[in-house]
N, C-alpha and C positions, 0 to 999 in steps of 0.2 A: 177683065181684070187679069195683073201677069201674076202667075205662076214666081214662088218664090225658090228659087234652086236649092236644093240642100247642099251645105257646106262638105265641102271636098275633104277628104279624108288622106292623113301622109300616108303616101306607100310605108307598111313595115317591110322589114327585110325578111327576108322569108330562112325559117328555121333551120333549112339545112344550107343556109349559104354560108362559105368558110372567111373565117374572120380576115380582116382588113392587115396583112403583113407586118405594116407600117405601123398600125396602131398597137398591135400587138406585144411589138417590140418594145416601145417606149413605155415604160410607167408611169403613173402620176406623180408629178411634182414635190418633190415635199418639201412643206413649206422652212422646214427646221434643217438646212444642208449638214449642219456640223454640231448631232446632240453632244459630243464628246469631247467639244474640245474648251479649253477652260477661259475665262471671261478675261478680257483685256483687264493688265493693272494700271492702276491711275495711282494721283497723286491728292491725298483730300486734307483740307485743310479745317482744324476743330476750332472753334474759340470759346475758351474758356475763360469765367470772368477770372479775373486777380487774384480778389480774397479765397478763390477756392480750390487756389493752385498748391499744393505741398510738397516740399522737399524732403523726401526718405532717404536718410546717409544709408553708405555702405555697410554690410555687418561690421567688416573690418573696424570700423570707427568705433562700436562698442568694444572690440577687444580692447584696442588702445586705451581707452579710457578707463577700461576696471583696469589695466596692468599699470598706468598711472597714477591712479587711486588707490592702487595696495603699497606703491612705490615710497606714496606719501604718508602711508599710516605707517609702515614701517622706522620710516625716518624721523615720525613725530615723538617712537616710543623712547624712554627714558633707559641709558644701558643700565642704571642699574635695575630693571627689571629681569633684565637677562642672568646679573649678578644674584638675583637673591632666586630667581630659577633653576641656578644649580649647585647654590647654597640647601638649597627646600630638596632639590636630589640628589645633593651628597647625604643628607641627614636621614632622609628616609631610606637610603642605602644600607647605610651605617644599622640603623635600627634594627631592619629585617634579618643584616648578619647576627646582629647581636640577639634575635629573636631563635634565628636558627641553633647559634652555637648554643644557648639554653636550652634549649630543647633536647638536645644531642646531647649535653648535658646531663638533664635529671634522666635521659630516657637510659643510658649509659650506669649514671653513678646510683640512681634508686634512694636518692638520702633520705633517712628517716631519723625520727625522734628517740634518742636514747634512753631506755625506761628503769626506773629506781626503785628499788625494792630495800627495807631496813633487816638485817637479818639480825643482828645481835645489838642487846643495849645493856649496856654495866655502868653503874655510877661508882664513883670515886669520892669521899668527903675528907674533907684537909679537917674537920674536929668534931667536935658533939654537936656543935650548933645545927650544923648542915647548911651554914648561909651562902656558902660559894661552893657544891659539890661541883666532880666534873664529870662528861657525860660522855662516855664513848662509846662509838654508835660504828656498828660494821657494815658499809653500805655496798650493794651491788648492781650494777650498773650493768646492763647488756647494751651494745648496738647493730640493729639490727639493718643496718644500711647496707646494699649489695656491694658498692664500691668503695664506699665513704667513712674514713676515719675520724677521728677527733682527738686533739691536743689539748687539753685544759693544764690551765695556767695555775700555779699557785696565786693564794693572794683571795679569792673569792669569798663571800660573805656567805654567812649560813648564823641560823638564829631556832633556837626550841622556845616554843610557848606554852603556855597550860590556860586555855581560854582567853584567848587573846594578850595575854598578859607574858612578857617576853619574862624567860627564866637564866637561860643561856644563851652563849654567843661564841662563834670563832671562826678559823679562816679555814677555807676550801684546799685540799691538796691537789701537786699536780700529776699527773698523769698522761699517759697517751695511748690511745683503746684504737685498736683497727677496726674491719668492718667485720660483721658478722661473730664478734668477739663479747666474750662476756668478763667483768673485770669486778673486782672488789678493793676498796677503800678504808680507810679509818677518818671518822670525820669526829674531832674533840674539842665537844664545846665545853666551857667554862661557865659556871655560874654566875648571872650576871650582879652588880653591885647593889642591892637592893635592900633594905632595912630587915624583911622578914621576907620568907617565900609563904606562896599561896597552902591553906592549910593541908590542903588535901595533897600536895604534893610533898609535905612537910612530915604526916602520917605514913604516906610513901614511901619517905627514908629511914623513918623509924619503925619501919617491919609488916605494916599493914598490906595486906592484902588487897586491897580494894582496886578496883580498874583505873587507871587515871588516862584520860586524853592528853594527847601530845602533839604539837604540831611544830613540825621540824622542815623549814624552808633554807631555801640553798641558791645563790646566784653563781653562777660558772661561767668564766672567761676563755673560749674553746674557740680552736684555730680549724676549722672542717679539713682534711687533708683526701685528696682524688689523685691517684696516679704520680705519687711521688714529690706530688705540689701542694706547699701549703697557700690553701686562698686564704678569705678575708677573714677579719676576729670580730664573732660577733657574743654574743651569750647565752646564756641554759639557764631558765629555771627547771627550779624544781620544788613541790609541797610536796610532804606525806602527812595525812592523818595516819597519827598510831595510836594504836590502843594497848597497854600495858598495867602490869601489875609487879606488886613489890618492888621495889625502885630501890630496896636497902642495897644490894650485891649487883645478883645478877637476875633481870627484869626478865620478864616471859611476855612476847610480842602473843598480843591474845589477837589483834585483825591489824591489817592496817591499808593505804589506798592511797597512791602513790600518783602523780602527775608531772609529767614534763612538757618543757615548751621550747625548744629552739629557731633562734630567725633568723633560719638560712636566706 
């Protein structure tokens, strides 16, 4: 029986033999020559269906369009809005001046209410009866306005009562009182026409003593005067409750409370 040979074994190269020149030189292959360099461009073609293709206008196209459409609101508006737009700013103009010079005004002239006080009262009787005495009344007047005078007119109504029940009557005098002035009057009412006077006023004349109320009102026709101008004409009252005794001569003012109103 033959013998089976062992398989031949490749020569290795032995450890210290020096490497092959040739091989050494070359390197391996790589398989990627040009990692660096960028990829051919082509030409690709998409298709997209119809319905889901959209047209985006240019911004531009919105401009045009709003400056169109203001172009057109503009020309729809009616001029006379324009007209009653600076009619409405002439007036409010106007207002604000006239709100200003008021101002400047009272803050300037300080108008106040001129205040009445009665200091003397004398009756007068034309016989014994005493049905028409007359009444004279010495009134005094202060105004206490910083800039502001006052022109009262003749001609103004004034009336005395004794519980509501008018006695006498007459006309206001005139005068003209600066500011910060204080001034005195005569104001001479008349007994009014009446069958008998009230009794207690009637005791009054015939020497009695006793208190009697009196109420003595006054309308006044006064021109305010500021810096040499007279303005507008408007009116003054005036009420005093007085309190009085002996009404025969000369009366003695026992209290009295005095009110005035002017509408400046």
């Amino acid at each position: 029986m033959a013998e089976r040979a062992p398989a031949s074994t490749p020569p290795q190269p032995a450890a210290d033999a020096p490497p092959d020149p040739a091989t050494a030189a070359d390197p391996p292959a790589d398989p990627n020559p040009h990692p660096e360099s960028s990829p051919q461009l082509g030409t690709y073609v998409v298709q997209v269906p119809k319905d889901q293709v959209y047209r985006v206008p240019p911004p531009e196209n919105a401009y045009l369009a709003e400056r169109y459409r203001n172009k057109d609101k503009t020309r729809r508006k009616s001029p006379c809005v324009g007209f009653l737009k600076w009619i409405l700013g002439a007036a409010l103009l106007i207002l604000l001046l006239l709100i200003v010079i008021m101002v400047v005004f009272f803050v300037t002239v300080k108008p106040a209410t001129p205040t009445f006080a009665v200091e003397r009262l004398s009756v007068k009787s034309s016989g014994t009866s005493h049905r028409k005495p007359e009444y004279d009344l010495t009134m005094r007047v202060h105004n206490p306005s910083q800039k502001l005078g006052y022109a009262y007119e003749a001609g103004g109504t004034a009336v005395m009562a004794h519980s509501s029940v008018e006695i006498a009557a007459g006309k206001t005098p005139g005068l003209h009182q600066g500011y910060q002035n204080t001034t005195t009057f005569r104001l001479v009412l008349h007994g009014s026409n009446t069958d008998a006077l009230p009794k207690t006023i009637d005791r009054s004349l015939n020497g009695s003593k006793d208190v009697v109320p009196l109420e003595v009102t006054a309308r006044f026709v006064v021109t305010p005067r500021a810096m040499g101008l007279d303005l507008w004409t408007t009116s003054l009252d005036m009420a005093c409750a007085v309190r009085a005794s002996g009404l025969g001569k000369e009366a003695r003012i026992v209290s009295q409370e005095c009110k005035s109103n002017v509408k400046l």
